[in-house]
C-alpha positions as a printed Julia matrix, in Angstrom:
66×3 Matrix{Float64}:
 10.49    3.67  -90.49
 13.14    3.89  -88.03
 10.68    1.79  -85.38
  9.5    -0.64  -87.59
 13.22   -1.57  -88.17
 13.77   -1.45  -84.57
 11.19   -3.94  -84.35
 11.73   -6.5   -87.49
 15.75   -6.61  -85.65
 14.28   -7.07  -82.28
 12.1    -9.93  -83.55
 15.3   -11.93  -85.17
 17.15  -11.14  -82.1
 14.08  -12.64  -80.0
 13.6   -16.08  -82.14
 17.48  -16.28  -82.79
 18.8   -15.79  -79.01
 15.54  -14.87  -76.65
 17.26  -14.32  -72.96
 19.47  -11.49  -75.18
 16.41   -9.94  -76.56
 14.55   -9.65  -73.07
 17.56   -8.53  -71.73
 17.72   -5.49  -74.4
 14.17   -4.52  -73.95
 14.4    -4.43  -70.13
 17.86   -2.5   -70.08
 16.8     0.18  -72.82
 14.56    2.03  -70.15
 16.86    1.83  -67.4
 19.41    3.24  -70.43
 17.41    6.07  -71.44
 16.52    7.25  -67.95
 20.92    6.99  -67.0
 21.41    9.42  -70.05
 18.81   12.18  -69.19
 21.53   14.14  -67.24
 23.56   14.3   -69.48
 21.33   15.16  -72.36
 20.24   18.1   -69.54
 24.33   18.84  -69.69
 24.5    18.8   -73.25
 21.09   21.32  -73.63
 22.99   23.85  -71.03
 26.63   24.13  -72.81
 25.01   24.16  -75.95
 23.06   27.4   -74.54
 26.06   28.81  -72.93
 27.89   28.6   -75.86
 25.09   30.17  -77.79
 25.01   32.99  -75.72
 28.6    33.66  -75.83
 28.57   33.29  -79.38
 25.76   36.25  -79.49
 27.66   38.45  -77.28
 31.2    38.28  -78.77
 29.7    38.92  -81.97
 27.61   41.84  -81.24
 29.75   44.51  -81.64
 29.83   42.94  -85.71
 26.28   42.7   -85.81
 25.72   46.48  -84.74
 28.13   47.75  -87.28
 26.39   46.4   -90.24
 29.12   43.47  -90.56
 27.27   39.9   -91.07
């Protein structure tokens, strides 16, 4: 659903202002590829913080506590 939205807004955008609408569709690769670090950064702290999570809360989880 969420693409064919995408592409009914795209569509206005390209018969009501066409040099915007190229200039969307030729930036939104170059976009995506800028933010794969930091969706890398994001994956890693979100681990890290997992893990710390699990070990602080061991001792809990071996006495029965939940």
């Amino acid at each position: 659903m969420k693409i064919l939205l995408a592409l009914l807004l795209w569509s206005l955008l390209l018969a009501l202002c066409w040099p915007l609408a190229f200039l969307i569709l030729l930036a939104g690769p170059v976009l995506w590829l800028l933010s794969i670090p930091f969706r890398i950064i994001g994956a890693l702290l979100e681990a890290i913080v997992s893990l710390l999570s699990a070990i602080l809360l061991l001792p809990a989880r071996l006495l029965g506590q939940r």
